[in-house]
VEXDREN-2710 file (C-alpha; in Angstrom, 1 decimal):
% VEXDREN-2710
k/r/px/py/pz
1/UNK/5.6/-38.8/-27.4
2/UNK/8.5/-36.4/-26.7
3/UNK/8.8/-35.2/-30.3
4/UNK/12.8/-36.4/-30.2
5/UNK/14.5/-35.7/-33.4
6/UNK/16.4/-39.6/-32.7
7/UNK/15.4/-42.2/-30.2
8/UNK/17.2/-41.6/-26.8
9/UNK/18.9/-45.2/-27.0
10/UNK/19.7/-47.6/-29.8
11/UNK/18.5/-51.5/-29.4
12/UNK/21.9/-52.3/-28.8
13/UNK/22.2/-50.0/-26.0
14/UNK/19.0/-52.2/-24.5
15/UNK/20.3/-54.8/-25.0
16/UNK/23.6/-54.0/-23.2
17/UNK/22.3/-52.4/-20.1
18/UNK/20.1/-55.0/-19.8
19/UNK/22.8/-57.9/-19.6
20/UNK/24.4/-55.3/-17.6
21/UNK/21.9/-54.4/-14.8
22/UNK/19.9/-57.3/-14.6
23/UNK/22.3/-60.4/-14.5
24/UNK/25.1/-60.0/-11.7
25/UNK/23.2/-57.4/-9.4
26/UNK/19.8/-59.5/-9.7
27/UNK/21.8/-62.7/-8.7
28/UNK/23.2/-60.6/-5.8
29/UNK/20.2/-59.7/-4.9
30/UNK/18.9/-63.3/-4.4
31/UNK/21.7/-64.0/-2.0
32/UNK/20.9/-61.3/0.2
33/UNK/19.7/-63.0/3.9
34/UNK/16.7/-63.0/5.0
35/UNK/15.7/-60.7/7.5
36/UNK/15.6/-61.9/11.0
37/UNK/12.3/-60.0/11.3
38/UNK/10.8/-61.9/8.4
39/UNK/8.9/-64.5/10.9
40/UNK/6.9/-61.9/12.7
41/UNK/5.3/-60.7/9.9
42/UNK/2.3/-62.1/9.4
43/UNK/1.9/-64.5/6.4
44/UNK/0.4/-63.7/2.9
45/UNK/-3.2/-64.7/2.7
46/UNK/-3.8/-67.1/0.2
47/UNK/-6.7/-64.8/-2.0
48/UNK/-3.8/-61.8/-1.7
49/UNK/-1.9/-60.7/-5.2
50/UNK/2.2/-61.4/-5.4
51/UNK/2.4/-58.2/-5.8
52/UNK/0.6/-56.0/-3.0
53/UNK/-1.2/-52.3/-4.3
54/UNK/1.7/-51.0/-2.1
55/UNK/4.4/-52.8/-3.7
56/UNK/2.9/-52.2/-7.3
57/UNK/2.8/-48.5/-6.7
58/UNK/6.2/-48.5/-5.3
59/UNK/7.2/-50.4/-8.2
60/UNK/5.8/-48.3/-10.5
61/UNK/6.9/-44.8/-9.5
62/UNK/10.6/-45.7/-9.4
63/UNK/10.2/-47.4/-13.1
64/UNK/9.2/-43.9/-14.1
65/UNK/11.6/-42.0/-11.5
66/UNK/14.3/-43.8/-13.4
67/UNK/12.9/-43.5/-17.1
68/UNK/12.4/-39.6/-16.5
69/UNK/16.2/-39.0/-15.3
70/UNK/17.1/-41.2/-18.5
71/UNK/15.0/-38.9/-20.5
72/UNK/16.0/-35.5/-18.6
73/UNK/19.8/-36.6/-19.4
74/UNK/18.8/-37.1/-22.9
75/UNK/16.8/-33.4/-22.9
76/UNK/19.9/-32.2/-21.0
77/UNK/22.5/-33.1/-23.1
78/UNK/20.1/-32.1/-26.3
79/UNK/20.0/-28.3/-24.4
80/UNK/23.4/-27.8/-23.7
81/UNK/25.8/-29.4/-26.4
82/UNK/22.8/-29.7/-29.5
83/UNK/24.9/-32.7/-29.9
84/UNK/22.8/-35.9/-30.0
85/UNK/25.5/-38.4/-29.6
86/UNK/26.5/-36.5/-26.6
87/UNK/22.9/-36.7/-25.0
88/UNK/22.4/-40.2/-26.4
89/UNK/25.2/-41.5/-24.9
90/UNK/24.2/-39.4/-21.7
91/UNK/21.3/-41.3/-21.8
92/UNK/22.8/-44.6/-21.9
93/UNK/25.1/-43.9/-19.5
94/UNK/22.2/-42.3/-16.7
95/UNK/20.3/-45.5/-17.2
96/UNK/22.7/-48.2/-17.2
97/UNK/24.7/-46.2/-13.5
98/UNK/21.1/-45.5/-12.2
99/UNK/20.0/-49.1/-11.9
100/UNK/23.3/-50.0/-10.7
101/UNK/22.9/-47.7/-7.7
102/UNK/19.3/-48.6/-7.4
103/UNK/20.1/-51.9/-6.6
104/UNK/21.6/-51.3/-3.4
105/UNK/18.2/-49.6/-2.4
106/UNK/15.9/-52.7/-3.2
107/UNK/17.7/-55.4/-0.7
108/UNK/15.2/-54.2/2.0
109/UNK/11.9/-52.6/1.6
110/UNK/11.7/-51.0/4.3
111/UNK/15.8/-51.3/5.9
112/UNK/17.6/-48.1/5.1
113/UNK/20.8/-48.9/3.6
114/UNK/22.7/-47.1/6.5
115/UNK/21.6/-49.9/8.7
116/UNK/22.4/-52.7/6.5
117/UNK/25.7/-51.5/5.4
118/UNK/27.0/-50.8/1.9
119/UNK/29.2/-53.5/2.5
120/UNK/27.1/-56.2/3.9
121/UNK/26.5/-57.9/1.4
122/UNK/29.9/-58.4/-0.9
123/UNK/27.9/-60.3/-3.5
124/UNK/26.4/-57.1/-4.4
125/UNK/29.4/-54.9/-4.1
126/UNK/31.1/-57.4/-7.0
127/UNK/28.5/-57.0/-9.1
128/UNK/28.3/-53.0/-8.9
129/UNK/31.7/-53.1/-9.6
130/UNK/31.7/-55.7/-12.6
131/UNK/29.1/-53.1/-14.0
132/UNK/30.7/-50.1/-13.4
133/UNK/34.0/-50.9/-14.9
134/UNK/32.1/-52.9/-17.9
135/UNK/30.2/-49.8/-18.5
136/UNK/32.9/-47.4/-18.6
137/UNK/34.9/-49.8/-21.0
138/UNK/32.1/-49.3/-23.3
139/UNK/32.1/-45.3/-22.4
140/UNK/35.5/-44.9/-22.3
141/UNK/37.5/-47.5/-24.8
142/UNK/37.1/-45.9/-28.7
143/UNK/36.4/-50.1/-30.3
144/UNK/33.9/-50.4/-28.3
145/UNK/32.6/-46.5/-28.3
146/UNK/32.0/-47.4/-32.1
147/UNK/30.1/-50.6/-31.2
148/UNK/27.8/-49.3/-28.6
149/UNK/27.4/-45.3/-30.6
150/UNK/28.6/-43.6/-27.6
151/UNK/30.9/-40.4/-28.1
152/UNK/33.2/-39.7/-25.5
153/UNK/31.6/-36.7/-23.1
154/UNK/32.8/-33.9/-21.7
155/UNK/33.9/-33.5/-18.0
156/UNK/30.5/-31.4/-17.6
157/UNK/28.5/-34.0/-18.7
158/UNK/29.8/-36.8/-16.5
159/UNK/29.0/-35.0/-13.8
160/UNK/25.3/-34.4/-14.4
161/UNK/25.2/-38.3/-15.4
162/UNK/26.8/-39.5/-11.9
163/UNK/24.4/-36.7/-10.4
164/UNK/21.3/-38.3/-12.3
165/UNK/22.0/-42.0/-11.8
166/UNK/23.0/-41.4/-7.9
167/UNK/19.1/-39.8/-8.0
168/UNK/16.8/-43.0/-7.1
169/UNK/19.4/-44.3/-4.3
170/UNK/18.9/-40.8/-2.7
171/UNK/15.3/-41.1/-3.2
172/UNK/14.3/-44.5/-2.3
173/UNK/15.8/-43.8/1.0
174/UNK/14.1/-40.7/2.0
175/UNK/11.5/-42.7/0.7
176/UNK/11.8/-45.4/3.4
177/UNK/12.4/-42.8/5.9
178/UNK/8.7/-41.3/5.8
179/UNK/7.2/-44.7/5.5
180/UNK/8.8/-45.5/8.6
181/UNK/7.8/-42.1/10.4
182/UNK/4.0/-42.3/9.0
183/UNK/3.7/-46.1/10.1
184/UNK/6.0/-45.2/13.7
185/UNK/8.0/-48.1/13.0
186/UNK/11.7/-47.7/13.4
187/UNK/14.4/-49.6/11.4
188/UNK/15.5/-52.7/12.5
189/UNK/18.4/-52.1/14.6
190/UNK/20.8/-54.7/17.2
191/UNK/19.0/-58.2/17.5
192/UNK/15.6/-56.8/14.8
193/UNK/17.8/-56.2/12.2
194/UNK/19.2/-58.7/9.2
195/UNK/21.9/-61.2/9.7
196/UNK/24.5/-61.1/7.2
197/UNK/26.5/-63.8/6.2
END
């Protein structure tokens, strides 16, 4: 579609960000508490879809939020070193960091992360970290640079890869914030807000 001279990320890569991002933070995800708000909403109709219009179109626009920054890190590092291991590895790099951070957004819908606490739950704080320090062993060590293709990237280029995968946590919470202001309900605060263990 985007007339790449090479594909932005190998299968291998896929398959390594996937183990990556969607094993421990997915399982720290499911032992996030449930809200103590959660019994005054009112309950799912039994005609209604899993998965509401509002929560497909919410799914759907921060898929693509995070594909585009993988692809703009890819078009970035194309642009500015002509090197494609560089922006490949840029690539993988944006992707794998992005979801990471993006799953500290998803433990509440609606919650900003301020109010829960980016230590509230230390399930999920263990799992950022496994990632983070798995993924830069794979950025960072030269065996397994050689396993994965990745090239070792210049200072420059870290920086717009930490910039690009700290994007949809930035987002997603101004994100929250208008949905809050348009539907005048504020976040859970005191006695509203979750319980964690």
């Amino acid at each position: 579609m985007f007339s790449f001279p090479h594909a932005p990320l190998s299968p291998v890569q896929l398959l390594w960000l996937n183990l990556v991002t969607d094993s421990l933070p997915a399982l720290a995800l499911g032992m996030e508490p449930v809200e103590k708000t959660v019994m005054r909403q009112p309950p799912r109709g039994k005609q209604d879809p899993l998965f509401s219009r509002a929560f497909s179109l919410r799914l759907a626009w921060q898929g693509a939020m995070v594909g585009g920054l993988t692809l703009l890190a890819y078009g970035l590092g194309l642009r500015l070193t002509h090197d494609y291991a560089i922006a490949n590895t840029m690539a993988f790099a944006t992707l794998t960091l992005s979801q990471l951070f993006h799953a500290f957004d998803v433990r509440s819908e609606e919650t900003s992360l301020f109010r829960l606490g980016f230590f509230s739950n230390p399930a999920m704080n263990k799992a950022f970290l496994a990632g983070v320090v798995l993924q830069g062993l794979v950025l960072l060590l030269p065996p397994l640079q050689g396993a994965f293709s990745v090239v070792p990237m210049p200072l420059p280029q870290w920086g717009i890869v930490l910039g690009l995968a700290v994007t949809p946590l930035v987002v997603c919470e101004i994100e929250k914030a208008v949905r809050r202001a348009r539907t005048g309900r504020p976040a859970p605060v005191g006695k509203e807000a979750a319980v964690y263990r």
